[in-house]
VEXDREN-2710 file (C-alpha; in Angstrom, 1 decimal):
% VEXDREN-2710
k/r/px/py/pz
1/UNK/-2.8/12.3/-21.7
2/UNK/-4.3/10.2/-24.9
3/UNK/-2.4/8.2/-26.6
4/UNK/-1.0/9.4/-30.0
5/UNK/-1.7/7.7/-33.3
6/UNK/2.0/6.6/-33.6
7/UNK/2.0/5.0/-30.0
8/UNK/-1.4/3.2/-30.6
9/UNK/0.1/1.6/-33.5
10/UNK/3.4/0.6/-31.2
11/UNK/1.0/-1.1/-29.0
12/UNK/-0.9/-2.7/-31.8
13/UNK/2.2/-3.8/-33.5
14/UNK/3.9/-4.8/-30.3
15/UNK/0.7/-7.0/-29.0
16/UNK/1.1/-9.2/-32.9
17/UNK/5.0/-9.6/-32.0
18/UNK/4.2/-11.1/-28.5
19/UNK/1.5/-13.3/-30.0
20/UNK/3.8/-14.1/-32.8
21/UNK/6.5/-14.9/-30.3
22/UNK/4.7/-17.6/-28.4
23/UNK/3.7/-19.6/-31.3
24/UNK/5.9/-22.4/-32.2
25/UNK/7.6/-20.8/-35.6
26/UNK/9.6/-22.4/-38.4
27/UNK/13.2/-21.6/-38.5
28/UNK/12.2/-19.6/-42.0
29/UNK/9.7/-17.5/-40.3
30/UNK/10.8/-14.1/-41.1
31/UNK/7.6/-11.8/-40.3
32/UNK/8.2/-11.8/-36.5
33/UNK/11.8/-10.1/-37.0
34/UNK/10.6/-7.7/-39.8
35/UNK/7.9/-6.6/-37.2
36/UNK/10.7/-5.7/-34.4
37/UNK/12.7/-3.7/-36.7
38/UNK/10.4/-1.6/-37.2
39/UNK/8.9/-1.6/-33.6
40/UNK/12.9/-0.6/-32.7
41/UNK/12.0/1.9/-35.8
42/UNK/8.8/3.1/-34.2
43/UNK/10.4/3.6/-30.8
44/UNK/12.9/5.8/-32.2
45/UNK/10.1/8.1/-33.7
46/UNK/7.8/7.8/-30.6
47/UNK/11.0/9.3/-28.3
48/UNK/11.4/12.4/-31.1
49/UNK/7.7/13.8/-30.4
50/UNK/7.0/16.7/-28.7
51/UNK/3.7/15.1/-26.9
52/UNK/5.4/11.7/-26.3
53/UNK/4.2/9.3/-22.8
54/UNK/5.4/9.5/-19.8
55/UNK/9.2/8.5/-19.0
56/UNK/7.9/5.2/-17.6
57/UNK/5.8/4.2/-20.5
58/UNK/8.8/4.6/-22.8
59/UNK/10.9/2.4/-20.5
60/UNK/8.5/-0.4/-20.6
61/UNK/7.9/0.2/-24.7
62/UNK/12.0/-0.5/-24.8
63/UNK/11.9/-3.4/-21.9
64/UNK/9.6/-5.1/-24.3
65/UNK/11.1/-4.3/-27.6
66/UNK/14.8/-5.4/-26.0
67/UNK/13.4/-8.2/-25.0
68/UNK/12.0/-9.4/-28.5
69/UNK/14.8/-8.9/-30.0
70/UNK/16.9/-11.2/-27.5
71/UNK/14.8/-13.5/-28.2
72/UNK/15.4/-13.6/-32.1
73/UNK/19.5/-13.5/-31.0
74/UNK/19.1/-16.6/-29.1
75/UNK/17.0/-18.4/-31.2
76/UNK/19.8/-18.2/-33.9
77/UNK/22.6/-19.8/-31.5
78/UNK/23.3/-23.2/-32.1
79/UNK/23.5/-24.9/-29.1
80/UNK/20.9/-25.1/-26.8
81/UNK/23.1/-25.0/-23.6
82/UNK/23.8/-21.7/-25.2
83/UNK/19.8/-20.9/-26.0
84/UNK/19.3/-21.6/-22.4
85/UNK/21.9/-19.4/-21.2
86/UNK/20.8/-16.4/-23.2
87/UNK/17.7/-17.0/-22.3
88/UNK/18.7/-16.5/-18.9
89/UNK/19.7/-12.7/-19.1
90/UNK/16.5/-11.4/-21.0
91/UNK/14.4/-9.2/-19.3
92/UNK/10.6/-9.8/-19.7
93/UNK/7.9/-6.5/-19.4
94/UNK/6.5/-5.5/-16.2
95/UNK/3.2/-4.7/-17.3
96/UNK/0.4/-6.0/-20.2
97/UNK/0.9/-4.6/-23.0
98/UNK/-3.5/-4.6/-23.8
99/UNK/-6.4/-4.5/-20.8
100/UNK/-7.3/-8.2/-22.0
101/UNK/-4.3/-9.3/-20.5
102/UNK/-4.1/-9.9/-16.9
103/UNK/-0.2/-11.5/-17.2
104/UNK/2.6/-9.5/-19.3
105/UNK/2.7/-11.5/-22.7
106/UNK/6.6/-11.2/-22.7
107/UNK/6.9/-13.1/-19.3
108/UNK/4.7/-15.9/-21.0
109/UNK/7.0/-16.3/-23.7
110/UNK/10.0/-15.8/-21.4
111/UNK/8.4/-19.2/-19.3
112/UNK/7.8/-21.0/-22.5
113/UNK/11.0/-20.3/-24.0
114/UNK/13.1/-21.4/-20.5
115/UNK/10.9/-24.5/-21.1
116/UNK/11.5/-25.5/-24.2
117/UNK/15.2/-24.8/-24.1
118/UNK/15.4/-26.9/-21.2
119/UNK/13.5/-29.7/-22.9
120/UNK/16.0/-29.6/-25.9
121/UNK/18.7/-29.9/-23.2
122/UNK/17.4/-33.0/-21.7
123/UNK/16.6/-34.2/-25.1
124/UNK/19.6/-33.9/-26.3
125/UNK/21.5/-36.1/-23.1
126/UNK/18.7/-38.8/-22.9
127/UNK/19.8/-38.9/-26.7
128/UNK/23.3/-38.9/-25.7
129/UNK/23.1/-41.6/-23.7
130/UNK/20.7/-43.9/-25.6
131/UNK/23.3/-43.9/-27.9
132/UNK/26.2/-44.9/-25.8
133/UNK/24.2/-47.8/-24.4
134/UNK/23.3/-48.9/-27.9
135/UNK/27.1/-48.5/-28.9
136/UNK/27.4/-51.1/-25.7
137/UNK/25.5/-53.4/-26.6
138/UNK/26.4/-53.3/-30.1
139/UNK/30.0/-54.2/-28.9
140/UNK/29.0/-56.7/-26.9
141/UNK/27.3/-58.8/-29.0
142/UNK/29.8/-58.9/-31.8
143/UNK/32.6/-60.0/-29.3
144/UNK/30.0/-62.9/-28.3
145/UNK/29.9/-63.8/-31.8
146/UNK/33.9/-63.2/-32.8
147/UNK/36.6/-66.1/-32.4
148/UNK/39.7/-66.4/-30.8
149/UNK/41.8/-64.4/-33.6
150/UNK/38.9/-62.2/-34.3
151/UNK/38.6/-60.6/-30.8
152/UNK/41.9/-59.3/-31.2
153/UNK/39.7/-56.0/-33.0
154/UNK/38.4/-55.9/-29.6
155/UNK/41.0/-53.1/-28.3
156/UNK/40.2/-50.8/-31.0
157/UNK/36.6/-50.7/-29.7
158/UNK/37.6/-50.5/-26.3
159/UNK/39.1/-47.0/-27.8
160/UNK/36.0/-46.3/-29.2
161/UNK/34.2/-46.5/-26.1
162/UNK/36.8/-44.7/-24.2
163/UNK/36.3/-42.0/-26.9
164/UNK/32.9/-41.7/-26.4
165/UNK/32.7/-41.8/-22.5
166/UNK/35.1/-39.2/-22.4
167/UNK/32.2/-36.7/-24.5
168/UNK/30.5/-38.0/-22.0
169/UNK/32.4/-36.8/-19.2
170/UNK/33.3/-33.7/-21.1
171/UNK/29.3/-32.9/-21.4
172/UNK/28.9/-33.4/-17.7
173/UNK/31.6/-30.8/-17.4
174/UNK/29.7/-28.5/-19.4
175/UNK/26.3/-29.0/-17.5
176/UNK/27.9/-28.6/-14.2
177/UNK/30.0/-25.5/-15.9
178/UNK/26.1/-24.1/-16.7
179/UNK/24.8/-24.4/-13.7
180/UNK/27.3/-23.2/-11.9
181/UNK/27.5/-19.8/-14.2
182/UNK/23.3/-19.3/-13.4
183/UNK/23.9/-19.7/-9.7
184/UNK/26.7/-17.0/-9.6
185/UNK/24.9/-14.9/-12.0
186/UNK/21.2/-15.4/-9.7
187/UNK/23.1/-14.4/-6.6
188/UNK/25.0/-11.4/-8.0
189/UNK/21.6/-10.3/-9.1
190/UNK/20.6/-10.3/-6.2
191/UNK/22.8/-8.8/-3.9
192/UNK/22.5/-6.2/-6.7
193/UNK/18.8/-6.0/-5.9
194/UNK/19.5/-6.0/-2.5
195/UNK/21.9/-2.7/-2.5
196/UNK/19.4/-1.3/-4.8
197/UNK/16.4/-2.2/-1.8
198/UNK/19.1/-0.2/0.5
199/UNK/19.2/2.3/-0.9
200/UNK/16.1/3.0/-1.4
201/UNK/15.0/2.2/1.8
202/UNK/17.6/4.7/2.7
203/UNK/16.3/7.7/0.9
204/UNK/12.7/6.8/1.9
205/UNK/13.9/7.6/5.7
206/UNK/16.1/10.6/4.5
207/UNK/13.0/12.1/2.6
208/UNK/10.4/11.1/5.8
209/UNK/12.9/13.1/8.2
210/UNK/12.9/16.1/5.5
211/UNK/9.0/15.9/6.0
212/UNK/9.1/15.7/9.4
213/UNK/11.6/18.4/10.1
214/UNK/9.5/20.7/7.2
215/UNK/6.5/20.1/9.1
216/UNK/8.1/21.3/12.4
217/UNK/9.3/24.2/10.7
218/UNK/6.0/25.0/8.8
219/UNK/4.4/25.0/12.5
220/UNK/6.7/27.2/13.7
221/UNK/6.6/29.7/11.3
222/UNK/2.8/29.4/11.4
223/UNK/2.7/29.8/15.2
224/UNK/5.4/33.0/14.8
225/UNK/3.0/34.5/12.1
226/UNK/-0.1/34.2/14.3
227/UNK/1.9/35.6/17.6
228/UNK/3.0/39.0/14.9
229/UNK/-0.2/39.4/13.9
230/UNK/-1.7/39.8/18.0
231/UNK/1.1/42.1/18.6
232/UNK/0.1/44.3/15.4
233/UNK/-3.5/44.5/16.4
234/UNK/-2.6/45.6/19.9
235/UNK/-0.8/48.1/18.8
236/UNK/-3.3/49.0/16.5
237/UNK/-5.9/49.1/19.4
238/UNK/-3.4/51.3/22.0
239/UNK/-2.5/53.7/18.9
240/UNK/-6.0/54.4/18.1
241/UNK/-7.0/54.7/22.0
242/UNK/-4.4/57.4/22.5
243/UNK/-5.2/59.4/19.4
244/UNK/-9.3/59.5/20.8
245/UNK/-8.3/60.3/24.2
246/UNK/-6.0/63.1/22.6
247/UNK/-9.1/64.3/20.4
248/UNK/-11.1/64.7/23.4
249/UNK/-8.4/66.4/25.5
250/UNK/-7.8/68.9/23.1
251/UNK/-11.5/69.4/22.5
252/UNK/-11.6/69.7/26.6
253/UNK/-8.6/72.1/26.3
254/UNK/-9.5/74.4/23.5
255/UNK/-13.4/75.3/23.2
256/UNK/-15.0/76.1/20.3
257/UNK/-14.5/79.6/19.3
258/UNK/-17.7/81.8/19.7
END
C-alpha cells in the first residue's frame, strides 16, 4: 500500500528529530521538543485514518516517537547518575527510519547518549577527587607552616576532611547502588526475553504439529474422495451394462410388429 501524505510527512519530520537528536544541543534549544509534540500529534492522526499502515509500521512510528520523548525527560534530570539510569530503560527503533540509512538513527543516539552520560559520570568523580587531594594538600602545607599554638586549628580540619571523605564514601555507595540496580534490571530483562523465546518456540511446535496433523488429514480425505469416485463410476459402468443387455433382451423377446 503507498504511503499517505500524512505518513510521509511523519517520516520526514521524524528523520529531522533523529538528526536533531544526535547533535550536541544547548540546554535552550527548544525546536527538537516542539517537533515531537507534534510528531506524538501526528501519530494520533495517522492511527484515526481509514487507509492507515500496517499494525507493525504504527508500532515502530510509536517505538521511535516514545523514545524521543524519553530522551527530552532525561535530558531535564539533574543528575547524571540519574541521566544515565533513564537512559537505561529507553527503547531505541528496530528499523531505519529512511533507505539512506543502513543503522536505525535512534539506536545511534541511544549509543551516544549512554556515552556521554557515562563521561559526565566519570567527569564528575575524577572532579571529585581532584578536589579532595587538593583539599589535602592544601591542609598539609598550612600545618607545615603553623606554630605550636596555631596547630591547635588542626582538629577542625581534620573534621573537614572527615566530612568530605564521608561524600566520598557516600558517592561510592551510590555508584555501587547504580550498578547494582542495571545488573538486576539486565537480568530480569532477560529472563523476560527468555519466557517470551519459550513461548514462542512453544507455539511454533504447537502450530507445526497442527500442519502436520492437517496435512494427514487433507490426504486422507483426498485418498477417500478418489476411492468414492471409482466406486461411482463402476456403478455407473454395471448400471448402464444391465440396462443394454435389457434393451436387447426385450428386443430378442418382443419382435417388431409387422
Amino acid at each position: 500500500m503507498a504511503a499517505t501524505r500524512l505518513e510521509l510527512n511523519l517520516m520526514r519530520l521524524l528523520s529531522r528529530c533523529e538528526a536533531l537528536a544526535a547533535e550536541r544541543r544547548d540546554p535552550e534549544e527548544w525546536r527538537l521538543e516542539k517537533y515531537v509534540a507534534a510528531l506524538e500529534d501526528m501519530l494520533r492522526e495517522l492511527k484515526k485514518q481509514s487507509s492507515k499502515p500496517a499494525p507493525e509500521l504504527l508500532n515502530e512510528y510509536s517505538r521511535k516517537v516514545d523514545f524521543l520523548k524519553g530522551l527530552l525527560e532525561a535530558e531535564k534530570l539533574s543528575s547524571s547518575t540519574e541521566k544515565a539510569l533513564a537512559n537505561q530503560f529507553l527503547a531505541p527503533g528496530r528499523t531505519p527510519t529512511t533507505a539512506k540509512e543502513r543503522t536505525p538513527a535512534t539506536k545511534t543516539v541511544h549509543l551516544q547518549t549512554k556515552a556521554r552520560c557515562t563521561g559526565q559520570m566519570r567527569s564528575e568523580l575524577l572532579g571529585t577527587v581532584c578536589s579532595a587531594l587538593q583539599i589535602v594538600l592544601l591542609v598539609f602545607s598550612c600545618l607545615e607552616g603553623l606554630t605550636s599554638d596555631e596547630k591547635q586549628s588542626a582538629v577542625e580540619l581534620d573534621a573537614v576532611l572527615q566530612h568530605h571523605q564521608d561524600m566520598q564514601e557516600k558517592l561510592a555507595e551510590e555508584m555501587l547502588s547504580l550498578a547494582r540496580s542495571l545488573k538486576n534490571n539486565t537480568l530480569a530483562a532477560q529472563n523476560v526475553i527468555k519466557q517470551d523465546n519459550q513461548t514462542l518456540s512453544h507455539s511454533l511446535r504447537m502450530a507445526d504439529q497442527n500442519f502436520e496433523k492437517l496435512k494427514d488429514e487433507s490426504d486422507r480425505l483426498e485418498q477417500h474422495a478418489k476411492k468414492s469416485v471409482n466406486w461411482l463410476l463402476w456403478i455407473m459402468l454395471i448400471v448402464v451394462c444391465f440396462i443394454f443387455i435389457s434393451m436387447i433382451l426385450f428386443i430378442r423377446i418382443f419382435p417388431k410388429l409387422k
